[in-house]
C-alpha positions in Angstrom: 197.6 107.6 246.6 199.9 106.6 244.4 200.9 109.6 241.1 202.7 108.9 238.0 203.8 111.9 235.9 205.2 112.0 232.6 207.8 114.3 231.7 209.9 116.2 233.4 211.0 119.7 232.0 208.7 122.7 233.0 205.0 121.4 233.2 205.7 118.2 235.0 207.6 120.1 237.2 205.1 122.5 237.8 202.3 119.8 237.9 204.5 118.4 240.5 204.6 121.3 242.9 201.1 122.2 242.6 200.4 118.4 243.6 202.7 119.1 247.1 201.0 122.1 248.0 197.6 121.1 247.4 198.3 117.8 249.4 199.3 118.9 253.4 196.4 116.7 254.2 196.9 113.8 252.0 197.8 110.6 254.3 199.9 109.5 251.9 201.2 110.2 248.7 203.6 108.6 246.6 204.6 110.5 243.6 206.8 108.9 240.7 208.1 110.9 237.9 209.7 110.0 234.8 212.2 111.7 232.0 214.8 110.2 230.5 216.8 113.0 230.7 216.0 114.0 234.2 214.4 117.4 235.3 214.3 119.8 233.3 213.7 117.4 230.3 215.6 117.0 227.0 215.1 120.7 225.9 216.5 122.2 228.3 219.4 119.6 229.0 223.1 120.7 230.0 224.9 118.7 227.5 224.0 121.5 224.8 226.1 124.0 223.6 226.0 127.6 225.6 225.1 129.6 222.5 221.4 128.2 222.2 219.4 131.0 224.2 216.0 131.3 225.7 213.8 134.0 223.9 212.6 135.0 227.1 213.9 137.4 229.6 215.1 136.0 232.8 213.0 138.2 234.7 210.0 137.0 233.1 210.5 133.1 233.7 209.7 131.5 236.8 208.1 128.1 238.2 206.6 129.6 240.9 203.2 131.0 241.8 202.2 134.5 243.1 200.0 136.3 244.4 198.3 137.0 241.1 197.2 132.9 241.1 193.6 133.1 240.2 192.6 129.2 240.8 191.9 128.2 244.2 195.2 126.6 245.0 198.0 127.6 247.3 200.6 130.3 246.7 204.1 129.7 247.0 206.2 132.4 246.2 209.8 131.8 245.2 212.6 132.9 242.9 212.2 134.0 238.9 214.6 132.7 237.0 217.1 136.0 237.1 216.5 136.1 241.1 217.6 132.8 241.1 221.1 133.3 239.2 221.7 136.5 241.5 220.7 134.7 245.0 221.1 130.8 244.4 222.6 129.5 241.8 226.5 129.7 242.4 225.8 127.5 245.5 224.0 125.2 244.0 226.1 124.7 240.8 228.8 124.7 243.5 227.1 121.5 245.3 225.6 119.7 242.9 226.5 120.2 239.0 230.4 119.8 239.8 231.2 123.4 240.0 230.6 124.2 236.6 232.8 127.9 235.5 230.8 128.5 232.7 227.6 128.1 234.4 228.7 130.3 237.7 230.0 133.2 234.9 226.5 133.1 233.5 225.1 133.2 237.1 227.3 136.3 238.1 226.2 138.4 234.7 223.6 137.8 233.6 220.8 140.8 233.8 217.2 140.9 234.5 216.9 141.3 230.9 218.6 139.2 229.5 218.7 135.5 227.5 220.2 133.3 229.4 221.1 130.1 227.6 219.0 126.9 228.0 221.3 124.9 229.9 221.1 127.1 232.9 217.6 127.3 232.8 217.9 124.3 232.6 219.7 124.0 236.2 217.1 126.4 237.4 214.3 123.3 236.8 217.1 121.4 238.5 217.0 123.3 241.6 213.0 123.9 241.7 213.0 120.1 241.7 215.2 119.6 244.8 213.4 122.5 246.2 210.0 121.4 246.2 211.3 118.0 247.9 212.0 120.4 250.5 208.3 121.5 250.8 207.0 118.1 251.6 205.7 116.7 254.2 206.0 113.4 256.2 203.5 110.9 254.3 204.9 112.7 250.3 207.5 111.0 248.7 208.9 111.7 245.1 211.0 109.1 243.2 212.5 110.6 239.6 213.3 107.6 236.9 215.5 108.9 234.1 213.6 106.6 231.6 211.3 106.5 229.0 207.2 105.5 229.5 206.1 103.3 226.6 202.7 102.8 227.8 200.2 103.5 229.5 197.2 100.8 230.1 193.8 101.2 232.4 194.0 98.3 234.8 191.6 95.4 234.0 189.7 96.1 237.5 188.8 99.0 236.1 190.6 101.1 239.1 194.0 102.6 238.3 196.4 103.1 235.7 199.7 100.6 234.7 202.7 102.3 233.5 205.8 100.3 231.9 208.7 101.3 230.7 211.4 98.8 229.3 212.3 98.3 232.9 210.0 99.2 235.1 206.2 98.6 235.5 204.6 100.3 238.4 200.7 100.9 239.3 198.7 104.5 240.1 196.0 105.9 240.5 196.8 108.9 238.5 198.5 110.1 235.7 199.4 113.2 234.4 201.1 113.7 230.8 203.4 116.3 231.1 204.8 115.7 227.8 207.2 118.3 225.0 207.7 118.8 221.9 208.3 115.3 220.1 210.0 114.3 216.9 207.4 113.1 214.5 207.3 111.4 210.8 207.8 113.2 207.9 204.9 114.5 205.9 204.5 113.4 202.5 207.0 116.0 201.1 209.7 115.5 203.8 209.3 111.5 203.2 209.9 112.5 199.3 213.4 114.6 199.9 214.5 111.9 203.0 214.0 109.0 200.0 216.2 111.4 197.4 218.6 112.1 199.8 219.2 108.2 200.8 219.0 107.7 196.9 221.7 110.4 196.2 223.9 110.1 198.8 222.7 113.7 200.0 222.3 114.8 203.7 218.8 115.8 205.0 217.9 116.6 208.1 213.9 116.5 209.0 212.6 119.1 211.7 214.2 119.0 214.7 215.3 121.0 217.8 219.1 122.4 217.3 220.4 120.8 220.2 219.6 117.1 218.5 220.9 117.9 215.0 223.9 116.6 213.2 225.7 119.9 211.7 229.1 118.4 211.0 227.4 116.7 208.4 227.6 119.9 206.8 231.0 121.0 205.4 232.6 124.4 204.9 232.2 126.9 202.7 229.8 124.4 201.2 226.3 125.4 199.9 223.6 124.6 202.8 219.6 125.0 201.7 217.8 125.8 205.7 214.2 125.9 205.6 212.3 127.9 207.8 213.0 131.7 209.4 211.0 131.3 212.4 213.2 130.6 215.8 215.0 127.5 215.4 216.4 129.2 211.8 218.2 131.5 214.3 219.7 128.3 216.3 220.6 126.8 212.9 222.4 130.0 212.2 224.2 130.0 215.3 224.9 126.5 215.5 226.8 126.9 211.5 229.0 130.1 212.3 229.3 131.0 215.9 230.0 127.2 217.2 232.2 126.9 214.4 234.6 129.5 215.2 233.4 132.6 214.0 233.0 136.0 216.1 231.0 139.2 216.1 232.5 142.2 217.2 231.1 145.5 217.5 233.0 148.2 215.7 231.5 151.9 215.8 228.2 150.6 217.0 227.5 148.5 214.1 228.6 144.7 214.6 230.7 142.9 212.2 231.0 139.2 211.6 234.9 137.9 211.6 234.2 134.2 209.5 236.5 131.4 211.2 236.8 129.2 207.3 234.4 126.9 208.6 231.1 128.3 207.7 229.2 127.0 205.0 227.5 129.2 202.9 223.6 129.7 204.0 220.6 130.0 202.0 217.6 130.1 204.0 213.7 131.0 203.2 210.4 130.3 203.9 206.8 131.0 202.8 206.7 134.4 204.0 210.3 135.4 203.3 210.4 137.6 206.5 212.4 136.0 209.5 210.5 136.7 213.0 210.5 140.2 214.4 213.1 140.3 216.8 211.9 140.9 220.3 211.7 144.7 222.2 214.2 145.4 224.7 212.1 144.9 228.0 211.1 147.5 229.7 208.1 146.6 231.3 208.3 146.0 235.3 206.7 142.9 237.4 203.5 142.1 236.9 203.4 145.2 234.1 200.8 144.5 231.3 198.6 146.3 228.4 195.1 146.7 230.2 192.9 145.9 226.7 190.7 148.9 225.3 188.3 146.6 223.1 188.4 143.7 224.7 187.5 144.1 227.9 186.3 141.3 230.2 182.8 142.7 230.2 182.6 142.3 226.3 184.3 138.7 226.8 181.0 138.2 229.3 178.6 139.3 226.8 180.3 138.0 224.0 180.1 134.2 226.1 176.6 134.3 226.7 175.2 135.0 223.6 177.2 132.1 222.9 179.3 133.3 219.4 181.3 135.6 218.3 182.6 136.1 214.9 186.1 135.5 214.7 186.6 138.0 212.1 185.1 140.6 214.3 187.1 139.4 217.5 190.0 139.8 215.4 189.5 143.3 214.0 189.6 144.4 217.4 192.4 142.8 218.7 193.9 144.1 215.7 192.7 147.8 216.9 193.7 147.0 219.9 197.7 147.0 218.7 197.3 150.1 216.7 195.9 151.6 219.8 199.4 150.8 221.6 201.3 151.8 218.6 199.8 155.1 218.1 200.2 155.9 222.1 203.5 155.3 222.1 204.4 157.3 219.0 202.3 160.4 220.0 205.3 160.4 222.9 207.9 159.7 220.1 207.0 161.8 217.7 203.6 164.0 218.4 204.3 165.6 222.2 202.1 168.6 221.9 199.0 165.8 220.4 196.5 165.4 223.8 197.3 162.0 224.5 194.1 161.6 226.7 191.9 163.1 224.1 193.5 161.2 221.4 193.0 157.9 223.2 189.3 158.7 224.2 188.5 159.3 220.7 190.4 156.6 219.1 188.7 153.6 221.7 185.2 155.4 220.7 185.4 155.4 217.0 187.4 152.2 217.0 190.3 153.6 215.3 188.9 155.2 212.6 191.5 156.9 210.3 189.7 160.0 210.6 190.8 160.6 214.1 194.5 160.3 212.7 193.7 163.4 210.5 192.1 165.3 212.8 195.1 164.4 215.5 197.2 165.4 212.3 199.0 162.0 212.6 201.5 161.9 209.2 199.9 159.2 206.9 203.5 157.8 206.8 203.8 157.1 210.2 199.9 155.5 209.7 199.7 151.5 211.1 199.1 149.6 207.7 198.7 146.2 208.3 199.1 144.8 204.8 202.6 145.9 205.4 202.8 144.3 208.9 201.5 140.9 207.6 203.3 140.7 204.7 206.4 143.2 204.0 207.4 143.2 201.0 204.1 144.3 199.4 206.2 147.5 199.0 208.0 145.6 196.6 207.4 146.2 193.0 209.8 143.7 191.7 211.8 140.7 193.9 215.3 141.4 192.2 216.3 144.1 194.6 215.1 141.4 197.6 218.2 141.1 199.2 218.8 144.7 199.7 215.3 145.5 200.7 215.4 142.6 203.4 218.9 143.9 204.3 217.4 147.2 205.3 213.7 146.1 207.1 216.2 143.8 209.1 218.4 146.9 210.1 214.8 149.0 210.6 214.1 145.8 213.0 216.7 146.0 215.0 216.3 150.0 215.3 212.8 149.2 216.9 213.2 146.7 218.9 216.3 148.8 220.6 213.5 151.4 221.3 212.1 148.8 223.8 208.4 147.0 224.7 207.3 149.9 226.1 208.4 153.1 224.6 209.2 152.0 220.9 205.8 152.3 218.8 206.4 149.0 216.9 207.8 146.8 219.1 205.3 147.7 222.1 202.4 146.9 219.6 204.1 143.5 218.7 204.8 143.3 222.9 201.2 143.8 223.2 199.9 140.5 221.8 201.7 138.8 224.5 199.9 140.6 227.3 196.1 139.8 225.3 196.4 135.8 225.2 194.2 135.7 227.9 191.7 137.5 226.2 192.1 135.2 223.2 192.6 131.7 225.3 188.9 133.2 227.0 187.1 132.9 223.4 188.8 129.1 222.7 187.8 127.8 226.0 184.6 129.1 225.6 184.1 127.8 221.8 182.7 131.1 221.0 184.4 130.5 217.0 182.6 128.3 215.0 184.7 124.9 214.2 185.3 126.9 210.5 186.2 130.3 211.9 188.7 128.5 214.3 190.1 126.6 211.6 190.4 129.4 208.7 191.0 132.8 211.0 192.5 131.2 213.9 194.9 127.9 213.5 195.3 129.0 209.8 195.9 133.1 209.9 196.3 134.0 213.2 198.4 131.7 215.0 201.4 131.8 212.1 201.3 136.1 212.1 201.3 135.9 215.8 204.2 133.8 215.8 205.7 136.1 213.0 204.8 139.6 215.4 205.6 138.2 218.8 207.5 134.9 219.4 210.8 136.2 217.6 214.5 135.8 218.5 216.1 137.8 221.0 217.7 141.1 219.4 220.9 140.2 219.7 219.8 137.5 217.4 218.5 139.5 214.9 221.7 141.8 214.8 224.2 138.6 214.3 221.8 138.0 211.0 222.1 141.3 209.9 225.8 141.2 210.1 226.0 137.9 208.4 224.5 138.9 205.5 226.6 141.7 205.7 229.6 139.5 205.7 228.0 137.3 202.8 227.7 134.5 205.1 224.1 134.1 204.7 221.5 134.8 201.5 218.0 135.5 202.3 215.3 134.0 199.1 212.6 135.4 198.3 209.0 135.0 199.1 207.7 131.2 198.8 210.5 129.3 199.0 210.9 126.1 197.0 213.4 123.5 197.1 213.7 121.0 193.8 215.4 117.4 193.2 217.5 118.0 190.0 220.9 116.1 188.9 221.5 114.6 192.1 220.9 117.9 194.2 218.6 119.9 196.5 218.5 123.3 194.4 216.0 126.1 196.4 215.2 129.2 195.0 212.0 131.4 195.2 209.0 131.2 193.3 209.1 135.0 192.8 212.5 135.3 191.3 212.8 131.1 189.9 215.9 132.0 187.9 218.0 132.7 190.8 218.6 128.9 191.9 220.9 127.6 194.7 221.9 123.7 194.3 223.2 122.0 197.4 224.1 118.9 198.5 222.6 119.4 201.9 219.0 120.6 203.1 218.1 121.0 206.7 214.3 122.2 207.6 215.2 124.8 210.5 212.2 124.6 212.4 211.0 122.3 215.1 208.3 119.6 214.4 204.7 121.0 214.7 202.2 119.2 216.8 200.4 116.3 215.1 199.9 113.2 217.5 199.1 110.8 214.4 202.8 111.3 213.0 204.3 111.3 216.6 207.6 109.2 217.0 207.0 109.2 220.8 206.1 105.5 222.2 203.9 106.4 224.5 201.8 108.5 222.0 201.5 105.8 219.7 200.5 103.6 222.2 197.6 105.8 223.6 196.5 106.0 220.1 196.8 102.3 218.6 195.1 100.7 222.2 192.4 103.8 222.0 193.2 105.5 225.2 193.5 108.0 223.7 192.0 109.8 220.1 193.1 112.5 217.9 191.3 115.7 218.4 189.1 116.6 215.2 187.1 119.9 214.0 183.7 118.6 212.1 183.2 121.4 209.7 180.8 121.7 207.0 179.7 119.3 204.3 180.2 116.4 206.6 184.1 117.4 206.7 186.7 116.5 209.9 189.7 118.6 210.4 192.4 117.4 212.7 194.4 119.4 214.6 197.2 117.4 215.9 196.3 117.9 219.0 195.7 114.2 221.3 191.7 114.6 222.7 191.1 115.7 226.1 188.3 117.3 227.9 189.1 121.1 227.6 188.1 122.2 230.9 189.6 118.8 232.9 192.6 118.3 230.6 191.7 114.4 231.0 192.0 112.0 228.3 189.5 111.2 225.8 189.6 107.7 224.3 189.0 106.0 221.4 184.9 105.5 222.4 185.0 109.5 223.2 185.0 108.6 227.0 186.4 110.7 229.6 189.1 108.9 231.5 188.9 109.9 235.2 192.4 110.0 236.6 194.4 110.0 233.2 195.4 113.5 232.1 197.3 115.5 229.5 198.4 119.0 229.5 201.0 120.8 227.7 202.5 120.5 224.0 200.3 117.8 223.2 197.3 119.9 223.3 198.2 122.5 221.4 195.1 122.6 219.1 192.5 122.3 221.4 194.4 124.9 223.4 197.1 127.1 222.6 200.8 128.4 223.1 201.5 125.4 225.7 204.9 125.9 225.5 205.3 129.1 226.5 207.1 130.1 229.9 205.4 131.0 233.1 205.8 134.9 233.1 205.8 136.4 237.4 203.2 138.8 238.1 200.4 137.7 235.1 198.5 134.6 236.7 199.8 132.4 233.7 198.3 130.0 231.9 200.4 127.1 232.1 200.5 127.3 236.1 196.6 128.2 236.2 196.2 124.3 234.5 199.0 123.0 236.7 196.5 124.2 239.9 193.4 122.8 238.4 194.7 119.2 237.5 195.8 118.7 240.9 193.1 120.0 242.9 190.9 118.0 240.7 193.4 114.6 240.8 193.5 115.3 244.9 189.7 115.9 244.9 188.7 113.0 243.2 191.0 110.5 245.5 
């Protein structure tokens, strides 16, 4: 049997390994893989600079399966990332990436808990690749193309797949799209300011990884507009001050910004006006995870066969789930005499009514109050004193994520929503939302505070930006962020203070490029779509309505394509970033000791792909 896959950072890679240990029977199997930036794919290349970080731990990343694998497929246990840097990697960086002595320094200190940078695990994927060569047997073979698939065509026998590049056209029986994040088209608004800038002579850069932007284009001490505050603002902040010469240093705990001359100045904002929480210092061990109160799996049960569930409901009680973590962990911090046992039994019962705060004498300033949590500066009664006011719930951030994911109150509860995805994937895959409820509550509420809560920078991170607007480096708007075309310039400002106005020749949007499949600059994914292969995937709501998600169509449970007809395409499948829509968080990392997702649908495509040969 001949196997193509597309893509090779993390997914293809893992796609690829499942494929070898499902296939010590196969006869013979030819895989082919392609990437035009090898394995490990263009994310997580070595030509980018050292200072871009993961935001995971390197303890909690691996590519390798456990004993916690709860598909039907082999386990292969091997190295997490941080294992890997303490056991293997100074060898192999030795042998085969030229001896690199920044890489084997990162190798020699880097922590369990820390961020490594991108690059190495980048060299990680490297090594997994040459590893699992060493796991197959005779009648496997695995050739890797560093090129670029353009398309992707059923045969006209009807049997098989043809895939071409500009070089190279080569016939399977399977295909698996293992594809990442991908530079699209601008929306209409983006298309607007690329026009002005062209027109204007103004430099604009659309949404892009940090790695593949052009930041000499922006000049010192010069006014730069960034949009966004999510995680690739925290590249983009690095990327203008740090890799231009600048230098933190820590002086009586607090750490100080020393500005090289280069810098620009930065003015950065977004809707919310709140960058991402920074993440808790880890604490939790292997495997370690918040066992749910409310959402148990026997609720899940009932809740799938009476076939719906409101998502406002579900939602509510996730939500009482995280008070529940928060309140546990500050009954330790602050309340020590408080009965945790009783306090916890009566808080899961009445599902967190405030009355069992009063009658556990729980201060109503330490109370959870999630109108706060969602949006912070409700506090505020005017927007004038913003920057002092974000200056100080940055500091406060820092302060709690130091306390760590387990024992600090806040940053455990935020911690928490990583451990419940499960739960939360359970009531996707099993549509228990209605198409409106998992448009409104869920793509359109949920998924951005989740980001907002959980999928922040390391801390590290968060401290460099407190001590740049210390330094005066950075300026944090408002709420609602705008940016204008006036006299030649890009002039942001917020909507809540619209006198205070910051023009600027240049405007970068700090963010990466969401998912939409119909805007997609990728080849391939036009192809799919234009030839109808392939289909957007599309919510049909009320009044005769279709939403689309930007997701590309595939079977949910199979992860095979769904073509223009709405046909199933036996053979042809797509898992990963591409998806996101129909299902969710695709790009996370594989975490050891939790079954993960992303390595749960690695199994299950190739059992099915060898199943079906």
């Amino acid at each position: 049997m001949k196997i193509v896959i597309v893509g090779g950072g993390p997914r293809g890679l893992s796609v690829l390994e499942r494929i070898v240990e499902h296939s010590r029977d196969e006869k013979n199997l030819k895989i082919t893989m392609f990437d035009p930036y090898g394995p490990g794919g263009k994310i997580w290349r070595q030509d980018q600079p050292l200072s871009l970080l993961m935001n995971s731990v390197a303890c909690q990343v691996t590519l390798f399966t456990d004993e916690t694998l709860s598909t039907s497929g082999p386990v292969a246990k091997g190295p997490n990332l941080y294992e890997w840097a303490e056991q293997y990697a100074e060898e192999y960086i030795q042998e085969y990436e030229g001896g690199s002595l920044a890489f084997i320094n990162e190798a020699r200190n880097l922590g369990p808990n820390d961020h490594c940078s991108r690059a190495f695990y980048g060299l990680y994927q490297r090594w997994f690749y040459r590893y699992v060569q060493t796991r197959m047997t005779e009648q496997t073979s695995v050739t890797f193309f560093n090129d670029t698939v353009r398309a992707v065509r059923i045969a006209e026998e009807g049997e098989g797949f043809l895939v071409y590049t500009k070089s190279v056209e080569i016939t399977a029986d399977k295909v698996i799209l293992a594809l990442g994040h991908q530079e699209t088209e601008g929306n209409e608004t983006e298309q607007k300011l690329a026009a002005y800038a062209t027109e204007h002579r103004l430099f604009y850069s659309t949404p892009k990884n940090a790695a593949d932007n052009f930041f000499d284009a922006v000049k010192p001490r010069q006014t730069v507009l960034l949009k966004g505050l999510g995680l690739a603002f925290f590249d983009y902040m690095t990327m203008l001050t740090v890799n231009r010469g600048g230098r933190f240093r820590r002086r009586a705990g607090v750490l100080e910004y020393q500005p090289s001359g280069n810098e620009p100045k930065i003015v950065a904002g977004s809707g919310r006006g709140f960058p991402y929480h920074a993440r808790g210092d880890n604490q939790k061990k292997y495997g370690e995870q918040y066992q749910p109160r409310f959402l148990k799996q026997k609720n899940l049960n009932k809740w799938k066969r009476q076939g719906h569930f409101s998502a406002e409901r579900f939602f509510l009680l996730l939500k009482k789930e995280i008070e529940f973590v928060y309140y546990s962990a500050l009954i330790k911090e602050k309340y020590p005499q408080t009965n945790q046992a009783r306090f916890a039994e009566e808080f899961v019962r009445k599902k967190g009514d405030t009355t069992v705060l009063t009658k556990y004498r729980i201060q109503p300033s330490d109370w959870w109050d999630w109108s706060i949590i969602e949006h912070p500066d409700v506090e505020l009664s005017e927007y004038e004193g913003f920057a002092s006011f974000v200056s100080e719930y940055i500091r406060e951030d820092c302060q709690d994520a130091k306390k760590g994911n387990i024992k600090g109150p806040v940053s455990s509860a935020f911690d928490s929503l990583k451990d419940m995805r499960d739960q939360i994937r359970f009531m996707l895959d099993h549509q228990l939302f209605t198409n409106e409820e998992y448009q409104d509550v869920f793509l359109k509420w949920f998924v951005p505070l989740n980001s907002f809560l959980s999928i922040g920078p390391p801390l590290e991170r968060m401290e460099e930006l407190q001590a740049l607007l210390d330094a005066g480096v950075v300026t944090l708007l408002a709420p609602n962020m705008q940016v204008d075309t006036v006299d030649g310039q890009f002039v942001g400002y917020s909507k809540e203070v619209p006198d205070k106005r910051f023009a600027s020749f240049f405007l970068m949007e700090a963010r990466i490029p969401s998912v939409d499949v119909a805007r997609s600059m990728n080849p391939l994914i036009q192809q799919l779509l234009n030839e109808e292969v392939g289909r957007r995937h599309s919510l049909e709501l009320p009044a005769q309505r279709i939403y689309f998600t930007g997701a590309i169509d595939v079977e949910r449970t199979s992860n095979q394509l769904i073509d223009g007809q709405g046909n199933v395409i036996a053979g042809l499948f797509c898992y990963g970033v591409p998806t996101e829509g129909i299902h969710w968080l695709t790009a996370a990392t594989a975490r050891p000791g939790t079954d993960p997702w992303n390595l749960r649908e690695a199994d299950e495509i190739a059992e099915q792909l060898l199943i079906d040969n």
